[in-house]
Residue frames as qw, qx, qy, qz and C-alpha x, y, z in Angstrom:
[[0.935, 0.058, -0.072, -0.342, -21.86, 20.82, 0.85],
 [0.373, -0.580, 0.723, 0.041, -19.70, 17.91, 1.62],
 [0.149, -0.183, 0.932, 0.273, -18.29, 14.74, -0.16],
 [0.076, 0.091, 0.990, 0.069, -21.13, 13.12, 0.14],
 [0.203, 0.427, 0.414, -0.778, -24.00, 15.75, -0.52],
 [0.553, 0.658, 0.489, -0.150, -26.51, 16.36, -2.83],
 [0.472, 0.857, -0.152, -0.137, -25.42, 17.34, -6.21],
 [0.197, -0.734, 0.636, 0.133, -22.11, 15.68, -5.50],
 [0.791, 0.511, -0.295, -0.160, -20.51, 12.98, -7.92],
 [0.192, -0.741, 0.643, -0.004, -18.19, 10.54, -6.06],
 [0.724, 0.487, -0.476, -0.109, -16.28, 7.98, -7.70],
 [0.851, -0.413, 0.287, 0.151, -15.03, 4.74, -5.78],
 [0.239, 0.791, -0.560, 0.057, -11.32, 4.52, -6.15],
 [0.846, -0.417, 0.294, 0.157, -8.90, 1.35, -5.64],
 [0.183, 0.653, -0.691, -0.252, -5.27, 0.09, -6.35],
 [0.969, 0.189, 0.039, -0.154, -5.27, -3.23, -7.71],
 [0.158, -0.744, 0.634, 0.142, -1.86, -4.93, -7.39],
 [0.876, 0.332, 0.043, -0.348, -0.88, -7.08, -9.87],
 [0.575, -0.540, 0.588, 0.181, 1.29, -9.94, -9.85],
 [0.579, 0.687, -0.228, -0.376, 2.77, -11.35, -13.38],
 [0.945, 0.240, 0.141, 0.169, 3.81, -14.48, -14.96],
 [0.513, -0.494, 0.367, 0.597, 7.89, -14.09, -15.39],
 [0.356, 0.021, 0.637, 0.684, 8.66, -11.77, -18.44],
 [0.139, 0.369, 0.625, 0.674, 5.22, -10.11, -18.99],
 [0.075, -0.758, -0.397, 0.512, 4.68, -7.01, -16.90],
 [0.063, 0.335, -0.274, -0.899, 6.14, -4.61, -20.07],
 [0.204, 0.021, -0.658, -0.725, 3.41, -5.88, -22.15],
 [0.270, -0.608, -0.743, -0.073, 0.61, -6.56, -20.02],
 [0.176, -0.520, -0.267, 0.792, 1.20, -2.80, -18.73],
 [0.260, 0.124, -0.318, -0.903, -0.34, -1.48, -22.02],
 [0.422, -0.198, -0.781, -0.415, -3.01, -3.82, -22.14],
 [0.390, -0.559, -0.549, 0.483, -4.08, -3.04, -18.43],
 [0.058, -0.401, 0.028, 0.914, -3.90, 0.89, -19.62],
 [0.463, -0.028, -0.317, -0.827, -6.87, 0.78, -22.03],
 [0.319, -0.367, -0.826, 0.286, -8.86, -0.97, -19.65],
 [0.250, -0.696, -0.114, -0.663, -12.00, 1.24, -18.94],
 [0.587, -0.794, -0.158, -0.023, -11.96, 2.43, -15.70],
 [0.753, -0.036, -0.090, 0.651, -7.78, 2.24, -15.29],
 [0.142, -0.970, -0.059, 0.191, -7.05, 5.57, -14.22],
 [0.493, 0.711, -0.498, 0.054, -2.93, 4.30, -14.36],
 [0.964, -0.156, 0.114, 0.183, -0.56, 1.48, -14.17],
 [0.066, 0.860, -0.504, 0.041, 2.97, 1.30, -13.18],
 [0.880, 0.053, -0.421, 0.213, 5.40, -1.52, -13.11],
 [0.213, -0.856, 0.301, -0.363, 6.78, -1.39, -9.58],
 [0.401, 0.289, -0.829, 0.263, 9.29, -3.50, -7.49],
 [0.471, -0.177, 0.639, -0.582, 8.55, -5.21, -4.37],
 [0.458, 0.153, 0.861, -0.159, 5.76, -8.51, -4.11],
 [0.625, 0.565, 0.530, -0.091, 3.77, -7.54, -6.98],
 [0.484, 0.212, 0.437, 0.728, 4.80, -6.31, -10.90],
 [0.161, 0.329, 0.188, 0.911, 2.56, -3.81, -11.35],
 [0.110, -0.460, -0.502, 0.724, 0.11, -1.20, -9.61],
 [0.047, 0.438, 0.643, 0.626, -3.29, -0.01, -10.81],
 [0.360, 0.449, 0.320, -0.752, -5.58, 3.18, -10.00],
 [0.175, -0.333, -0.762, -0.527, -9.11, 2.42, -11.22],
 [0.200, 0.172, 0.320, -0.910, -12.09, 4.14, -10.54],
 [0.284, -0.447, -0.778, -0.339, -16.01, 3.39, -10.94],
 [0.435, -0.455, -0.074, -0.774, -19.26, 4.73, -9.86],
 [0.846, -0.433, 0.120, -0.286, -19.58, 1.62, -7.46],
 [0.705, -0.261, 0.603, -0.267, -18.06, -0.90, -5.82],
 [0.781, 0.204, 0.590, 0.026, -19.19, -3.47, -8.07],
 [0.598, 0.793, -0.089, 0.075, -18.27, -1.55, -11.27],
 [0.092, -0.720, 0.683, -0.078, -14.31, -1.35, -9.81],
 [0.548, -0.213, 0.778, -0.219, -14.85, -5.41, -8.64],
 [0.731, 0.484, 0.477, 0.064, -16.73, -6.92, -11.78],
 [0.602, 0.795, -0.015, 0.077, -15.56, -4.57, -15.00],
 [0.049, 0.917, -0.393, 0.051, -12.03, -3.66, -13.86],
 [0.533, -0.445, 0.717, -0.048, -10.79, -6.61, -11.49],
 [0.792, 0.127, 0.596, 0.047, -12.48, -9.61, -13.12],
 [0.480, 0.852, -0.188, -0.093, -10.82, -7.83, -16.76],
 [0.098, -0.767, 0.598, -0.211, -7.78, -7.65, -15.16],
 [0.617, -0.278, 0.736, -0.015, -7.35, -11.38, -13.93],
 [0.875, 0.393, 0.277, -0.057, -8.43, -12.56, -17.44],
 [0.449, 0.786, -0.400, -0.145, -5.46, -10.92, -19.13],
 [0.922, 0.177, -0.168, 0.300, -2.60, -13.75, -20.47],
 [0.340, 0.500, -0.438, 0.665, -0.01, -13.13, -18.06],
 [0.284, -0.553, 0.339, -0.706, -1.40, -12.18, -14.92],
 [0.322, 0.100, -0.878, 0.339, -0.88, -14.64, -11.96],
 [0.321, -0.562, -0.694, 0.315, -2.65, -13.14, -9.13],
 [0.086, 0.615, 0.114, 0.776, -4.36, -9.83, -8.20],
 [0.371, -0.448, -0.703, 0.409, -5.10, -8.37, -5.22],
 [0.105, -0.661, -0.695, -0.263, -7.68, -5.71, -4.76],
 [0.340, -0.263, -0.488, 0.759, -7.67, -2.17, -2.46],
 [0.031, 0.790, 0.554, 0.262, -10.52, -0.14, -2.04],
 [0.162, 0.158, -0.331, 0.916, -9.65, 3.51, -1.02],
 [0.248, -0.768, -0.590, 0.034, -12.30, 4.92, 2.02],
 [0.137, -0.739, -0.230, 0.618, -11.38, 8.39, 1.65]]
């Protein structure tokens, strides 16, 4: 049966790159980690601060419950979204 067969359970995946207000990626990295859906966050170098896997049964559950979380937290600047298609 493949991926996408009966009986089969598949879970949308994205990384969610998050950009941060100077000073508060170490403490908006635990508060982005008990976030349902947050698989894990890392604080990484480069254009954004940190770097989220999150998972949901749809689409919209990754885009409403995870993202629009995410942008409310104090700190966070800007986010920017990747859906994985494989």
């Amino acid at each position: 049966m493949g991926r996408h067969g009966v009986g089969t359970s598949t879970m949308v995946r994205a990384f969610i790159m998050v950009k941060t207000a100077a000073g508060k990626s170490e403490d908006l990295l635990a508060e982005i980690r008990e976030l349902d859906g947050v698989e894990e966050a890392h604080i990484v170098a480069g254009q954004y601060d940190i770097i989220v896997e999150a998972v949901g049964e749809e689409v919209y559950d990754l885009m409403h419950d995870v993202a629009t979380n995410l942008r409310s937290l104090d700190g966070v600047a800007d986010t920017k979204t990747y859906i994985c298609l494989d």
